[in-house]
C-alpha positions in Angstrom: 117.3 51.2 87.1 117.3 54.4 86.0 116.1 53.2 82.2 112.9 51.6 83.7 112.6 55.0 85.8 112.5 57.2 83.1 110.5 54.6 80.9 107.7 54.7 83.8 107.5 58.6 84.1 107.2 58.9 80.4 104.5 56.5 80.3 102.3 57.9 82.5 102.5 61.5 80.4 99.1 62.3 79.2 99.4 62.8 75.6 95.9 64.6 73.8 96.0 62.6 70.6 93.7 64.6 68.9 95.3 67.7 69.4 98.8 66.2 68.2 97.1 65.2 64.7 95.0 68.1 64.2 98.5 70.0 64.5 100.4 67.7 62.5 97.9 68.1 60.1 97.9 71.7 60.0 101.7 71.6 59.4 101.3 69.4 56.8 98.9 71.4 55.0 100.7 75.0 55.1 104.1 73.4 54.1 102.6 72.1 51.2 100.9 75.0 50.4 104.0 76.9 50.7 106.2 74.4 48.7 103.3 74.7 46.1 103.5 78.9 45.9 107.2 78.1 45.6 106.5 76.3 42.4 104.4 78.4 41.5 106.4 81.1 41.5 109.2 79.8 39.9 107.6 78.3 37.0 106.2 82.2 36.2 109.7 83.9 36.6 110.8 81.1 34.2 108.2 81.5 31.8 108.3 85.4 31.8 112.6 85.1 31.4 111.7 82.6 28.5 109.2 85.2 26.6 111.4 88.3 27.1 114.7 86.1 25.9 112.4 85.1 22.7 111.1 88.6 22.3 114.5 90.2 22.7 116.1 87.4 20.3 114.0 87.5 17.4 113.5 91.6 17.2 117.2 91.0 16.7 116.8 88.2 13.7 113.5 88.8 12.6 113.5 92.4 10.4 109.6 92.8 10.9 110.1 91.9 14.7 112.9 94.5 15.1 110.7 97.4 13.5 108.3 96.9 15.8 110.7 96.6 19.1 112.3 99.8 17.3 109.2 101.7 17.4 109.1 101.2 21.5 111.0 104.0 22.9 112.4 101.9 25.5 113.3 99.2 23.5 114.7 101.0 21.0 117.8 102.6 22.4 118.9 98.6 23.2 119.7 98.4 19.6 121.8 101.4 19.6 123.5 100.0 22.9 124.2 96.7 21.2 125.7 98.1 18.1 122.9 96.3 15.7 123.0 98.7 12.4 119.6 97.5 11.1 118.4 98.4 14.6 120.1 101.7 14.8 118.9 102.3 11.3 115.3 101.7 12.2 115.2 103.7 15.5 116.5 106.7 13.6 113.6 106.2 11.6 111.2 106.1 14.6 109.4 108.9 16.1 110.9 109.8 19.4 
């Protein structure tokens, strides 16, 4: 009894159809614009951690590479924190 009841009451609930897709749409459409910033994002961060582990990995095997990291005052105290001697030699060579 109760079943049919409740069945009954929620039958004769107005629902605005429109208005229900319109937002389902709009939910749609900013959750996939957020997954796609998401995405986005990470595929940056991995592309700039990618470059800056090549950079940083051939200025160490590369001699030409590492006397131009060298020549970067920033850069150039790595090699002395690192213990390289071919970098430490070339940053004592730089112009601080």
């Amino acid at each position: 009894m109760k079943e049919k009841l409740i069945k009954s009451t929620i039958e004769t609930i107005t629902v605005p159809e429109e208005a229900v897709t319109q937002a389902i749409q709009l939910g749609i459409s900013k959750g996939t614009s957020k997954q796609f910033r998401i995405k986005k994002r990470i595929k940056w961060v991995s592309f700039v951690a990618v470059a800056i582990a090549f950079i940083g990995i051939s200025g160490f095997i590369v001699p030409s590479v590492a006397q131009v990291l060298a020549d970067i005052p920033g850069v150039g105290k790595l090699y002395q924190k690192f213990g390289d001697p071919f970098g430490a030699e070339l940053t004592k060579d730089a112009p601080h």
